[in-house]
C-alpha positions as CSV (number, residue, x, y, z in Angstrom):
1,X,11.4,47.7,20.4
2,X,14.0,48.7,17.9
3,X,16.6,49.6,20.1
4,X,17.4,47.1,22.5
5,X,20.4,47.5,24.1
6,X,22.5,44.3,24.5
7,X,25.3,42.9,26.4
8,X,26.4,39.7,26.3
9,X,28.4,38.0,29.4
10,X,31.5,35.3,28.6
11,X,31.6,37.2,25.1
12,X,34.8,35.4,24.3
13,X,33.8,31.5,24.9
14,X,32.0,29.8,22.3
15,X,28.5,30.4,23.3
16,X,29.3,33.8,23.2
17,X,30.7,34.3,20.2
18,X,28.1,32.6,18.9
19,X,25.8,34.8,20.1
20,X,27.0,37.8,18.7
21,X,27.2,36.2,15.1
22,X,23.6,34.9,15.6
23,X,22.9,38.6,16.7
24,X,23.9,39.8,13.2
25,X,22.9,36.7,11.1
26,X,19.2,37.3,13.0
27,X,19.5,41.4,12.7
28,X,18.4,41.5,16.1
29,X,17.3,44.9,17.1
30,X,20.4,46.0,19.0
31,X,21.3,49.8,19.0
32,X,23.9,48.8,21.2
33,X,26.1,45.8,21.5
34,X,28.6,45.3,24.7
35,X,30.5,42.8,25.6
36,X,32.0,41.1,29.1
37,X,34.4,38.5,30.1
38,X,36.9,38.0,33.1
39,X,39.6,40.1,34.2
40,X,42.1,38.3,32.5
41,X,40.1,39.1,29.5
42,X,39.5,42.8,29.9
43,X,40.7,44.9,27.3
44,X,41.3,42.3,24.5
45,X,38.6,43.3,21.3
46,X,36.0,40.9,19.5
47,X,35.0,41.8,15.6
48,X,31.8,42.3,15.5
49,X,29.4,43.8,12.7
50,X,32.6,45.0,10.8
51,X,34.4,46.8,13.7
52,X,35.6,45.7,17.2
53,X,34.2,45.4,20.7
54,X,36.4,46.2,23.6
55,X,35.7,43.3,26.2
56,X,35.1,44.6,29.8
57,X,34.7,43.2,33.5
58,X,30.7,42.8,34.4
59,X,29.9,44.7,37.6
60,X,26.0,45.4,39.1
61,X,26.2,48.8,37.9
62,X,26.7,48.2,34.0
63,X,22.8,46.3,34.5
64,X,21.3,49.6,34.8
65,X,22.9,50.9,31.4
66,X,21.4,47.8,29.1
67,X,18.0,46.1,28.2
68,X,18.9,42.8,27.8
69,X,21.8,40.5,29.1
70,X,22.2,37.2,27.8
71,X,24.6,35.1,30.0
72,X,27.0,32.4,29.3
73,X,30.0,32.7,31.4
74,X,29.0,30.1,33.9
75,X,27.1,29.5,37.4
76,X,29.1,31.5,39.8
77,X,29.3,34.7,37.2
78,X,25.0,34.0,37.1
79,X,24.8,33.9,40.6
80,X,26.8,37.2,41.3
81,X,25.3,39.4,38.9
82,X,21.7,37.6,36.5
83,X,19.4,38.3,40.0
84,X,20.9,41.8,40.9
85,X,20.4,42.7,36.6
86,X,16.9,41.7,36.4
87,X,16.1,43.6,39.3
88,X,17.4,46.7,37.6
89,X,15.2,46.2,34.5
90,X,17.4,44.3,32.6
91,X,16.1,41.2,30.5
92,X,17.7,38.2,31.3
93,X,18.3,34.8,29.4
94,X,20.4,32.6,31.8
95,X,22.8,29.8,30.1
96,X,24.1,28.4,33.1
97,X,22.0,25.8,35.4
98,X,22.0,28.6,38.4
99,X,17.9,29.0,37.8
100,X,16.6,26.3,36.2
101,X,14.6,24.6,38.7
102,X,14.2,28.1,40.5
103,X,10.0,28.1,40.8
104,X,9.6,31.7,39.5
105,X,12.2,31.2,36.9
106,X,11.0,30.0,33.4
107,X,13.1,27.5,31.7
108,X,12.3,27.5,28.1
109,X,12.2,26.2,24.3
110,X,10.5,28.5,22.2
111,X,9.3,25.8,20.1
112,X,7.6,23.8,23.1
113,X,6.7,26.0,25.8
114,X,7.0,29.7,25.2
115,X,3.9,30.5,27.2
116,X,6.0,29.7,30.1
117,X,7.1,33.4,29.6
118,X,3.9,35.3,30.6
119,X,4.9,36.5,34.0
120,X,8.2,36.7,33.7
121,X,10.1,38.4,36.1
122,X,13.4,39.6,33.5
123,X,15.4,36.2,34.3
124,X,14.5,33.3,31.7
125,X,16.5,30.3,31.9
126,X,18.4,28.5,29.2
127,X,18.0,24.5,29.6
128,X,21.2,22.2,28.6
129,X,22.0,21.9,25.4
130,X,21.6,18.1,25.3
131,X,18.2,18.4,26.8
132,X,17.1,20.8,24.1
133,X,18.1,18.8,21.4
134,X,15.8,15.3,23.0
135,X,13.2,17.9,23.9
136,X,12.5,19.7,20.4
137,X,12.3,15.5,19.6
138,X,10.0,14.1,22.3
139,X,7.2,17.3,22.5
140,X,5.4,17.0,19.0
141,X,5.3,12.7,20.5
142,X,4.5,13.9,23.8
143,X,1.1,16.3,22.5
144,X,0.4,13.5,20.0
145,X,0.6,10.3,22.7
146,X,1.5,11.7,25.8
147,X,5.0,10.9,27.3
148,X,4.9,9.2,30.3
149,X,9.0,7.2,31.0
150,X,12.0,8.0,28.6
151,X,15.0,6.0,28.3
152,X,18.0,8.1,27.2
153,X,21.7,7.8,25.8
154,X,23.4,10.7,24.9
155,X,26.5,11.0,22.7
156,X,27.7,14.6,23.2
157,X,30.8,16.2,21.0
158,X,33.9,17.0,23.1
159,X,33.2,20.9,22.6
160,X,30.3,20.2,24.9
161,X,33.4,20.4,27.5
162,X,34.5,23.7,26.7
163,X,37.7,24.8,24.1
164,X,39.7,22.4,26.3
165,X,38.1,19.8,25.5
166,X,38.4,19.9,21.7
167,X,41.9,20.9,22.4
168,X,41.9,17.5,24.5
169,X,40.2,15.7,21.5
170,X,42.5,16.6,18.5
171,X,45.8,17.0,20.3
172,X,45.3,13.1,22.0
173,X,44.3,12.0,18.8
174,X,47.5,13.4,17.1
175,X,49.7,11.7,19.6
176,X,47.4,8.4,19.5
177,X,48.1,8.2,16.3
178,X,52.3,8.8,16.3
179,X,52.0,6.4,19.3
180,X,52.9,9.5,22.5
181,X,49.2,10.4,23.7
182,X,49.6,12.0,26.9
183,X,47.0,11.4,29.8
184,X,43.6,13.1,29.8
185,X,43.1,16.1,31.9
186,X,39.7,17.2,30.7
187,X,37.7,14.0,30.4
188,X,37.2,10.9,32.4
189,X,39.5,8.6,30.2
190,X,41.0,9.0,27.1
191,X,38.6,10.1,24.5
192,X,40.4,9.5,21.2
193,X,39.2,6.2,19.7
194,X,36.9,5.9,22.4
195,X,33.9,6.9,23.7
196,X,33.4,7.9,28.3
197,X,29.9,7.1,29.9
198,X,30.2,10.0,32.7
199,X,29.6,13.2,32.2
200,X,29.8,15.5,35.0
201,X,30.2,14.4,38.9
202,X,28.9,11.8,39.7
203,X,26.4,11.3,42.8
204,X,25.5,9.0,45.7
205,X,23.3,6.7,43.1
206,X,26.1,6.4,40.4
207,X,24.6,8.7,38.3
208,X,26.0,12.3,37.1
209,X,24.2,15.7,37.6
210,X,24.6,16.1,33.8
211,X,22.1,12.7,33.6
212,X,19.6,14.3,36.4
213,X,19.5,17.3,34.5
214,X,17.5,15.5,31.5
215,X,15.0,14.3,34.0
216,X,14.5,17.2,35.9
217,X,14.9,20.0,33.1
218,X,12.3,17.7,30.8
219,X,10.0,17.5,33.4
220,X,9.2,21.3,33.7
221,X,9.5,21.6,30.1
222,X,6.8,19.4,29.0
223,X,5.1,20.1,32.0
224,X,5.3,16.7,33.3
225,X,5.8,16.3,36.9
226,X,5.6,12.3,37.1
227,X,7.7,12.0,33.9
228,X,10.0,8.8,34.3
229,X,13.3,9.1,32.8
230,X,16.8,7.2,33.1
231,X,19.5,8.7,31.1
232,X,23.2,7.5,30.2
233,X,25.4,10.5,29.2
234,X,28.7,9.4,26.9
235,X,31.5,11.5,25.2
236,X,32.2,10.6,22.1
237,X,35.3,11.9,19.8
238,X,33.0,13.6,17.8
239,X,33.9,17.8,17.5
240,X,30.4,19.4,17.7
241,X,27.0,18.6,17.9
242,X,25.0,15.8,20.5
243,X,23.2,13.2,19.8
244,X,20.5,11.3,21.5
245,X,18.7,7.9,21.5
246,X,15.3,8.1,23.3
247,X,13.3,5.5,23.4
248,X,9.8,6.7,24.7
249,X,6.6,4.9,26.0
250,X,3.3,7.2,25.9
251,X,-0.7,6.5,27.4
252,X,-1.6,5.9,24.3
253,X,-0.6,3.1,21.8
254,X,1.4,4.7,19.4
255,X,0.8,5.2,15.2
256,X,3.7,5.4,13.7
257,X,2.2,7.5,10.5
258,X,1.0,9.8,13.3
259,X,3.9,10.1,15.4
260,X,5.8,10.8,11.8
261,X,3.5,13.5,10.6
262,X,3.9,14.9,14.3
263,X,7.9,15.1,13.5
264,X,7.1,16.4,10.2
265,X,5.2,19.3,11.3
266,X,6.8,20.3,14.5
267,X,8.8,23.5,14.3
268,X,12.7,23.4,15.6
269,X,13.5,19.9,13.6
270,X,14.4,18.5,10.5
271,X,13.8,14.9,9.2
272,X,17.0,12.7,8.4
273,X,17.2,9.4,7.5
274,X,20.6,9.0,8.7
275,X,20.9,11.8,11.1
276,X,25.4,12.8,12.5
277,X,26.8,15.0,14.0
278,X,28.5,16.1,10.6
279,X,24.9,16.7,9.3
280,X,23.6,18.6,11.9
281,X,27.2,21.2,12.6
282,X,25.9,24.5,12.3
283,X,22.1,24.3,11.3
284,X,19.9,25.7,13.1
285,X,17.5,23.0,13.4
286,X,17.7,19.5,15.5
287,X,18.0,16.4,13.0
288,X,15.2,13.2,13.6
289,X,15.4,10.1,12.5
290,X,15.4,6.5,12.9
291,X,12.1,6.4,13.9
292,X,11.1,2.8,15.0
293,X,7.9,1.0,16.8
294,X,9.1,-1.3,19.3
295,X,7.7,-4.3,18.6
296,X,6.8,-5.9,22.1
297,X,4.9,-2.6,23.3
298,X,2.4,-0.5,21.5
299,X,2.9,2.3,23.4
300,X,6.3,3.2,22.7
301,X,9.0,4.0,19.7
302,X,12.3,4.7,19.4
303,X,14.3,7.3,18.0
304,X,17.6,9.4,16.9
305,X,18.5,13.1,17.5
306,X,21.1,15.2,16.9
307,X,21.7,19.2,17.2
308,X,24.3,21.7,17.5
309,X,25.2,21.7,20.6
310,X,26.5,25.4,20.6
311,X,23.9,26.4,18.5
312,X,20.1,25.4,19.2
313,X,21.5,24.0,22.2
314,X,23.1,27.4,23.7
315,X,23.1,30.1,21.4
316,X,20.4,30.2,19.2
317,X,17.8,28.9,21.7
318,X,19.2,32.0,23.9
319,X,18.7,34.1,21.0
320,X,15.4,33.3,20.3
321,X,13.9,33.7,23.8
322,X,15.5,37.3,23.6
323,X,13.2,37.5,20.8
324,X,10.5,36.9,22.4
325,X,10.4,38.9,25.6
326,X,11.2,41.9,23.6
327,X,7.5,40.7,20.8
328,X,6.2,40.6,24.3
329,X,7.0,43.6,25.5
């Protein structure tokens, strides 16, 4: 299809706007292009593709008027209107965790498990941005070795919390620095000169949904039901892109010129020796490296990731699903 017409939902947050440049970088096949926000937004104009977009208010009936929606305005704007467009036709990619672990949803990384499309019903979900980035890592280990437990900590940029919380990041540092910082209303603690293990609520067992979410979400990517994992989320003051250290233990004992080649040849990631956040800002792939046997177990290795959070983890990985429901249909 060659004219696919598109609308994108939370147009003016980052994810969005990300989206639409991706949309032209990509020369997706839109005839049309429409954006939505909130009220509060309505009216206000995006550039896009050297002109501008008028932003308007998402309603049921705009569904029946577009082919595919791509969604990233949040869980409650999901649950009102991602079910109601798909029934109407409309393709959906979902970037909110509203349908993740829904059974007849697919959640999806094109690079690991796009046949988890066939038999979609026009609502794919996006997973979370820091479990994309360990999962393009982990899959070309986990078909080489099988994964069976992971051990994660995550070190995610403060735009992982929204333009607020890079706001929070550089305007605390500014008055760390001249002595007047002022107390944090995004984050946990202060996250200038520091770094804040919890991310999201936090639960009954001390961990945070945004920690359950790498367990769960991995699980029905890799199609691994039993998969053990334990994850530590952090903020660090870093502006864009997460990280992640993994350490991994498989069925089988682990060769490290396999499990290299594996990374080398996997589609999605990059090989680094020293992989930052700095080197991965705005690329499309995720960075791997520090790649290390652990020395009292042959059946596991350790390793570094990082990716653009806003980007492979959102945007791009969004974009690229898009792509592929409309090969498919």
């Amino acid at each position: 299809m060659s004219d696919i017409r598109v609308g994108v939902i939370g147009a003016t947050g980052a994810v969005g706007r990300e989206m639409l440049s991706l949309i032209q970088e990509r020369r997706f096949p839109a005839r049309e292009v429409r954006v939505f926000a909130s009220e509060r937004s309505a009216g206000m104009t995006i550039p896009f593709a050297g002109g501008d977009l008028i932003v308007e208010v998402p309603s049921e009936e705009v569904f029946g008027d577009l082919d595919l929606a791509l969604f990233s305005a949040g869980g409650r704007v999901s649950r009102a209107f991602a079910r109601a467009a798909s029934r109407a036709g409309c393709m959906v990619v979902d970037n909110s965790s509203a349908f993740r672990m829904e059974d007849d949803v697919p959640l999806v990384v094109p690079e690991i498990n796009a046949a988890a499309l066939d038999g979609h019903r026009n609502l794919v979900a996006n997973p979370n941005c820091t479990t994309i980035v360990n999962a393009l890592a982990v899959a070309p280990l986990h078909d080489a070795f099988r994964l069976r437990r992971m051990v994660v900590a995550s070190y995610q940029a403060a735009s992982g919390a929204g333009a607020a919380g890079l706001a929070e990041l550089m305007g605390g540092t500014r008055g760390h620095l001249e002595g007047d910082e002022s107390p944090p209303e995004v984050f946990a603690a202060p996250l200038p000169f520091n770094v804040v293990p919890q991310i999201g609520a936090v639960g009954e067992d001390g961990g945070t949904d945004e920690e359950a979410k790498m367990g769960t979400e991995t699980r029905k990517i890799l199609g691994v039901p039993d998969l053990e994992v334990v994850c530590t989320c952090v903020r660090v003051p870093v502006a864009r892109a997460h990280g992640v250290a993994s350490t991994l233990w498989f069925e089988r004992p682990v060769d490290m010129k396999r499990a290299r080649a594996a990374l080398d040849q996997a589609p999605g990631i990059r090989w680094h020796d020293l992989p930052t956040p700095r080197a991965a800002s705005a690329r499309d792939e995720v960075l791997v490296g520090r790649l290390r046997a652990v020395p009292f177990d042959e059946r596991a290795l350790t390793l570094f990731a990082v990716g653009d959070q806003v980007r492979k983890g959102a945007a791009l990985n969004a974009l690229q699903i898009a792509e592929r429901l409309i090969a498919d249909r």
